[in-house]
C-alpha positions as CSV (number, residue, x, y, z in Angstrom):
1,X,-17.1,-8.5,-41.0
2,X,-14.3,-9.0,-38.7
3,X,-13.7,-5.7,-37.5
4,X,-10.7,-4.8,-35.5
5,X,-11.4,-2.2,-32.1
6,X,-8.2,0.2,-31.4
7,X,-5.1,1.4,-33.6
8,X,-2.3,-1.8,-33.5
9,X,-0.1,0.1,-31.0
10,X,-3.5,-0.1,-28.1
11,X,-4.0,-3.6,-29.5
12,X,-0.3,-4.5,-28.9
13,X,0.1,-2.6,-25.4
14,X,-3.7,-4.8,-24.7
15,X,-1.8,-7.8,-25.6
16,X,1.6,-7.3,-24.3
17,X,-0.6,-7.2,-20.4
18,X,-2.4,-9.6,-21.1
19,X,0.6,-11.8,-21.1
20,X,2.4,-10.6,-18.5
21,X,0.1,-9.6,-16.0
22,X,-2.6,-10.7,-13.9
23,X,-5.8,-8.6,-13.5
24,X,-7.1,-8.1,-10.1
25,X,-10.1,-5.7,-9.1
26,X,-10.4,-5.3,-5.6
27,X,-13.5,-3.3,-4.1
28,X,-13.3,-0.8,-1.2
29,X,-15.7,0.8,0.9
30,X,-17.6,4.3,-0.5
31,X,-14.9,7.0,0.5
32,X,-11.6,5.0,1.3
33,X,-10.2,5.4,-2.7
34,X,-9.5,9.1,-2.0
35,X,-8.2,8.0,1.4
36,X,-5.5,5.3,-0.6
37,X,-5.0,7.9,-3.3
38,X,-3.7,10.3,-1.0
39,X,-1.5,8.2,1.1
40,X,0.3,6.2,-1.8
41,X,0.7,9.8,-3.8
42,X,2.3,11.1,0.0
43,X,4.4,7.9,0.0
44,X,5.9,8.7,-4.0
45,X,3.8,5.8,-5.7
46,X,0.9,5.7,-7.7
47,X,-1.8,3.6,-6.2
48,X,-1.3,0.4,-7.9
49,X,2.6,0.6,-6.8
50,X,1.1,1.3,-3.4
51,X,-1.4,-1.4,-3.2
52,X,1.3,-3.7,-4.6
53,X,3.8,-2.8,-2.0
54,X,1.8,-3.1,0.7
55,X,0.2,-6.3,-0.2
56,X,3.8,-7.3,-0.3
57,X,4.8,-5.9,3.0
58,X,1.8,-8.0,4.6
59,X,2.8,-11.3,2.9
60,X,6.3,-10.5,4.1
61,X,5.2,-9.9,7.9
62,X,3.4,-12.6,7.7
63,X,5.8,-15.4,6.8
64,X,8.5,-13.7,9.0
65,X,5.7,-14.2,12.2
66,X,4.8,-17.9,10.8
67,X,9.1,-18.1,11.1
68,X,9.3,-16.9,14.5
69,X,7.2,-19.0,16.0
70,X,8.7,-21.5,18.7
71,X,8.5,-25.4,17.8
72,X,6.3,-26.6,20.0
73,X,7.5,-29.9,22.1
């Protein structure tokens, strides 16, 4: 039988994310979770907004720096 896991509203949520966003599961060392989990509920954000932000603050400093760098002659 073709059975069916989850009520249609988790099955529609499950495929609503599955369209519109990408999965990513980075690891960290024993400890540092707590460590992030404190710092982005500090900051206001829940730690995926954190981690998103500050992936995006890195990719930001680091095209401004690739930017800044003198032509060479």
């Amino acid at each position: 039988m073709d059975e069916k896991k989850g009520t249609p509203a988790t099955r529609a949520k499950n495929k609503y994310n599955a369209a519109n966003y990408d999965r990513l599961y980075p690891y960290a060392p024993k400890g540092r979770k707590e460590v992030y989990e404190a710092a982005a509920t500090k900051a206001g954000y829940s730690l995926n907004e954190y981690i998103i932000k500050s992936i995006e603050e890195k990719i930001e400093r680091d095209e401004n720096k690739c930017n800044k760098k003198e032509p060479q002659e």
